[in-house]
C-alpha positions, 0 to 999 in steps of 0.5 A: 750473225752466227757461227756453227762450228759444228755445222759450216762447210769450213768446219764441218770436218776439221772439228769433227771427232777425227781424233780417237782419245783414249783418256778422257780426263784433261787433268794430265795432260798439263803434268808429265811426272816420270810417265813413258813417252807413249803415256805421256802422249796419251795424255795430250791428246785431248790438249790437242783437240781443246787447247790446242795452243798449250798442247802444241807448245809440250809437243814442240818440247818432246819433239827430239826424242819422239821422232827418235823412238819408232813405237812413239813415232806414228803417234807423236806425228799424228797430234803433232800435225792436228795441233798445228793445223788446229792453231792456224798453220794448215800448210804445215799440218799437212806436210807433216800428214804427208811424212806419216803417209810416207813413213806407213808406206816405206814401212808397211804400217796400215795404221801409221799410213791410215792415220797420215791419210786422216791428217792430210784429209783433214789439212786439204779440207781447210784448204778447200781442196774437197776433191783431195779430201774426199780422196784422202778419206776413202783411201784412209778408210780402205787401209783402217779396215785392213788393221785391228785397229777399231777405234781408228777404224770408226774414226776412218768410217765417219770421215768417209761417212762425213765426205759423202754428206759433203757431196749432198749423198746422203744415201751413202753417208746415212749407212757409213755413220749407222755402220760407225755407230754400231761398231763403236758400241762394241768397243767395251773399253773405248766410249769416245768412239761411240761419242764421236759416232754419236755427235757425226750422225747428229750433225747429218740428221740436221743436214737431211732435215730430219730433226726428230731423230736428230734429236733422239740421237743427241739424246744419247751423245749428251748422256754418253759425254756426261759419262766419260767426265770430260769437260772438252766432250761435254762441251763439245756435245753441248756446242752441237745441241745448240746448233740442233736446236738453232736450225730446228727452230728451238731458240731458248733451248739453243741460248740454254745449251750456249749458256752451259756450253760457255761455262764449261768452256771457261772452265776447261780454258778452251778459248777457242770454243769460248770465242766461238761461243761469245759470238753466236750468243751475242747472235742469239740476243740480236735475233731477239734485239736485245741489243745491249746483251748482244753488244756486251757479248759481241764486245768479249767475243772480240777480245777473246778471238784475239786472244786465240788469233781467230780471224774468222771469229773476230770478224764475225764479233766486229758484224754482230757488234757492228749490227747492235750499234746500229739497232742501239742508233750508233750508226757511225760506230755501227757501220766502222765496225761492219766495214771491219768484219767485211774487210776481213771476210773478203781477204779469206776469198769465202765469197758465198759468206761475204755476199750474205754478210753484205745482205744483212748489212743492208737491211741492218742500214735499212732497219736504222734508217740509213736508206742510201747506206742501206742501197750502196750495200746492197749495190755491193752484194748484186755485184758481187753475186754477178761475179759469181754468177758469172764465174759459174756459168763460165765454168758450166761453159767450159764443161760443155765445150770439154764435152763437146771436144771429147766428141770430136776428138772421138769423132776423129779417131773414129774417121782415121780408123776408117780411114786405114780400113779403106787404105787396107781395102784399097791394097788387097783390091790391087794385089787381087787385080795383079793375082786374078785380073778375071775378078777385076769386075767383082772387086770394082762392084765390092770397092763400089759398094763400100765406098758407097757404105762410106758415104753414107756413113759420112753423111750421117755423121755430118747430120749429127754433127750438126744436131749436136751444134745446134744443141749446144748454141742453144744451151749456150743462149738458154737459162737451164733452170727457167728456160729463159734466155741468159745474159749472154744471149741478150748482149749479142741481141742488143749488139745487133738491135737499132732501136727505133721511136715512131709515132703510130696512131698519135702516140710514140712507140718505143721499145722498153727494159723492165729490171726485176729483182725478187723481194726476201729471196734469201728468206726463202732460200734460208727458210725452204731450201735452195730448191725452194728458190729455184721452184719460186724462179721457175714460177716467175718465168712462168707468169712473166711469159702469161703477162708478156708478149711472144716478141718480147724478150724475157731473160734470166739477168743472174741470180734472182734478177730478171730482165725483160725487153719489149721492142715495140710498146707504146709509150703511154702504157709502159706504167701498165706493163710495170703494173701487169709484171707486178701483179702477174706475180704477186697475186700468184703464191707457190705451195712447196712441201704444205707451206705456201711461199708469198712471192713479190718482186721489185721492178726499175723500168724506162723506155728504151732509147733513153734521149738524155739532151738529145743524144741516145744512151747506150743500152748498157747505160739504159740498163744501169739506170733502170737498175738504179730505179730498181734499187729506189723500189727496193729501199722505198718498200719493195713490191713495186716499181720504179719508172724513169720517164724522161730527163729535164733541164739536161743543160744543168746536169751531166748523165754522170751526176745523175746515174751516181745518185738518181734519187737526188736527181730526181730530187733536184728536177733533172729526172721524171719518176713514176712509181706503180705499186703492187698489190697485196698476195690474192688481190687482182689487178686494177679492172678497166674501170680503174686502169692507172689507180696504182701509178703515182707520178713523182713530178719533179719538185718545184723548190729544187729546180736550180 
């Protein structure tokens, strides 16, 4: 696993160049000598982005007398909250931003309140407050442009530059950054500008994809970090070639710029960057499974985190090292420290990250071997992204419900001003009856008549009420993305289902779940894009309405799972159901941006009622089995399906001893299996002639049986 310091959400703004050096060399920043209080904080300022630790300490020493000095102050503020956000105290950092910004309104001063607004910009981002951050940002570039200030006014324009890439504009960060860039170049005397606009435009061009200019531009930031004969911005420049190259496909040169990267890091004594570089080269030679290399390097990755007190770093080293035990068959000493590093994952609350760590865990667990290791991951990761899912359609719900709110609380400031409007016509109607009783006629037809206009207005209001009711039960029941029915829709279905078995014709009818799960989808969506996701969802919607019925329900079950219930199939052709999902979609590909994506899917099927010892499961229990199946297909090769049949020998066993671990189960001859298997991409399915030639029927072993 790898860490982008350069590229991440988390560190996509903290690390980049917010802080406008004006010296370049680090030399003086560890000896004051006689200089003035303003020298010497000119020479700390690049202590402050690299060693943070050590510069924080001479920080804490001057601390007296510069908030003593006024022509110090803003300055000494400034490093003072970057060097404690920087070694791990984010809360603190940004108290000390919001007494800068108070200091620059009290006083009048743009660029000690511009300067305050960056801080706390930078503060509320490593506390995930985007929205504050972002908000912070704008405002700080509104005030820097008002000063002379150019350096912090290029310093103010990536930032907002770099919020609206945040928010997925690239149409307006594109501009921002070109329009830093060029106003760098005009500071004669000031080149760490122009390296700072440099390196922020790179990082965009590898957001947008467009790596050929990316590389053009990286080209000049490299020579122009050279030039300023700074080991931290030579440094710093090569941390950013690495991850170029890494999401441009370009592995050996991503290993040579970490490689260079790490010698200067030493060098310099940033042992921050130093962690931060010994984990993603111990990244690089597991890609390559070079798991002795890896192991080494994950193994110094984890002293120097601690050194430096990164928790991020340390955790990532204990899942690299984690990854090189297993691939060296030290699966025990493997799996100790991949717990570690997802104990550490989970206390940060980045569920995103923790999800996909759990996915490389189990298909490490898969490569070495250990299948039922391999199968309790990944049952950790699906409920975890249920969670998830879970979470954001609740938050999608609330939206809704707000927006429908809204509505009605115009809809009923609206009646109440029609109301007065009549009131108001009813009173001039009485006074005009008391002055001209010969009118009365007339005024009865007018209030007549606008009663009338009410009425209809009403009406019409009530008609739209009802339409935007039901456009919200049915956006409430549907998938937006597949159009399929949701989770919530299925549960209020089976709340209200009795199912029922008959035998028609000299066969059972059943009703039946089928549970599918799309094989490698985090593949496609770190290959192709999350749009590519969302395209291969949307085409297994599609085939699953060909190779399925009208009457049966298909669901978007949560993230790449999907769900189908049959009501009325027959029991001998459920394995030809599982047969035709398999095929429907596998024998399909999906073409996006010239490159054609292979789609396969995992299925876990039984009959629905399930009659375990006579008595009918729930549909939830059903479902948890047929998820279980699912996992089976899973770790047993992928691109096929797992039936359940029936139960035997129910008096020996309890339903909870067989949904903890169906496979031994099976095993032990309380369940029946059958497995149908897919196809390969192209190749269509079985013709008549051959009905069941991909359905393998797993008896229950003999030997086993109690």
């Amino acid at each position: 696993m790898a860490r982008f310091p350069l590229f991440e959400r988390q560190t996509s703004l903290v690390r980049a160049l917010r802080a406008v050096a004006a010296s370049c060399v680090l030399a003086p920043a560890l000896a004051f000598g006689q200089d003035t209080l303003s020298t010497q904080l000119e020479h700390i300022r690049e202590a402050v982005r690299f060693m943070p630790d050590r510069a924080l300490q001479q920080l804490q020493e001057m601390e007296p007398r510069a908030r003593a000095d006024a022509a110090a102050r803003t300055e000494f503020l400034t490093l003072y909250s970057s060097a404690v956000r920087r070694t791990g105290d984010v809360r603190r950092g940004l108290g000390l931003a919001d007494e800068l910004i108070a200091t620059g309104r009290q006083q009048h001063d743009d660029v000690a309140l511009a300067k305050g607004l960056l801080a706390r910009c930078y503060a509320l981002y490593e506390l995930d407050d985007l929205s504050g951050a972002h908000t912070a940002a704008f405002e700080a570039e509104r005030v820097a442009l008002r000063t002379g200030n150019r350096p912090l006014q290029v310093q103010a324009t990536i930032t907002a530059g770099q919020s609206y890439q945040e928010q997925g504009n690239y149409p307006a960060a594109l501009p921002k950054l070109q329009a830093a860039v060029d106003m760098a170049r005009h500071i004669e005397d000031d080149p760490v500008s122009l390296a700072s606009a440099l390196n922020a435009l790179v990082f965009l061009y590898v957001n947008m994809r467009q790596y050929d200019k990316g590389w053009e531009v990286q080209q000049e930031s490299l020579a122009v970090a050279k030039s300023l004969k700074s080991p931290g911005r030579l440094a710093e420049a090569l941390s950013t070639e690495y991850g170029l190259a890494i999401e441009s496909q370009q592995p050996e040169r991503a290993r040579r710029a970490l490689i260079e990267g790490l010698a200067v890091e030493r060098k310099l004594g940033a042992r921050q960057m130093v962690a931060t570089t010994l984990v993603n080269l111990s990244d690089s030679y597991l890609k390559d499974h070079d798991y002795v290399r890896a192991q080494d390097y994950a193994i110094q990755a984890l002293k120097a985190a601690a050194e430096v007190h990164s928790n991020l770093d340390t955790a990532t080293a204990r899942i690299n090292l984690g990854q090189a035990y297993l691939g060296l068959g030290r699966i025990a000493e493997g799996k100790r420290q991949f717990e570690a590093g997802l104990a550490a994952y989970d206390k940060s609350g980045d569920k995103p990250e923790l999800q996909a760590v759990l996915m490389e865990y189990g298909a490490a667990l898969e490569r070495a071997g250990d299948y039922k290791g391999a199968v309790e991951a990944y049952h950790r990761e699906r409920t975890m992204s249920n969670e998830m899912f879970a979470k954001q359609r609740q938050k999608d719900l609330l939206e809704v419900q707000q927006k429908y709110d809204t509505e009605k609380k115009q809809r009923q400031i609206e009646a109440l001003r029609q109301e007065n409007r009549v009131k108001g016509a009813e009173l001039d109607n009485r006074r005009l009856q008391q002055r001209v009783w010969w009118l009365l006629a007339v005024v009865s037809a007018l209030v007549a008549a606008i009663v009338g206009l009410l009425y209809r207005k009403v009406r019409t209001a009530n008609a739209q009420l009802e339409v935007k009711n039901e456009e919200l039960k049915q956006q409430s029941s549907l998938d937006p993305l597949t159009m399929l029915y949701n989770r919530r829709h299925f549960q209020d279905f089976m709340r209200g289902h009795s199912p029922v078995e008959r035998r028609v014709g000299g066969d059972d009818t059943v009703g039946a779940l089928f549970l599918l799960d799309v094989d490698h989808f985090k593949n496609v969506n770190d290959t192709h894009g999350h749009a590519a996701g969302d395209a291969v969802l949307r085409m297994i919607a599609e085939n699953l309405r060909v190779a399925l019925r009208e009457t049966d329900m298909i669901v978007r079950w949560g993230g790449e799972e999907f769900l189908a219930f049959l009501p009325a199939v027959s029991r001998g052709s459920i394995d030809d159901v599982a047969r035709r999902i398999l095929y429907s979609i596998s024998s399909q590909s999906l073409e996006y941006q010239g490159t054609v994506i292979p789609v396969n899917v995992s299925v876990g099927f039984a009959p629905f009622p399930l009659v375990p010892g006579g008595t009918p499961l729930s549909w939830e229990r059903s479902v948890n089995l047929v998820d279980m199946a699912l996992y089976l297909a899973k770790a047993h090769g992928r691109n096929r399906a797992y039936g359940v049949r029936a139960f035997a020998n129910f008096e020996q066993t309890t339903m909870e001893s067989i949904e903890q671990d169906l496979e031994r189960a099976w095993r032990n001859g309380f369940v029946d299996l059958s497995v149908v298997l897919g196809g390969a991409h192209g190749v269509p399915a079985p013709e008549e002639a051959q009905p069941h030639s991909n359905v393998v029927t797993l008896k229950r072993p003999r030997s086993s049986r109690p």
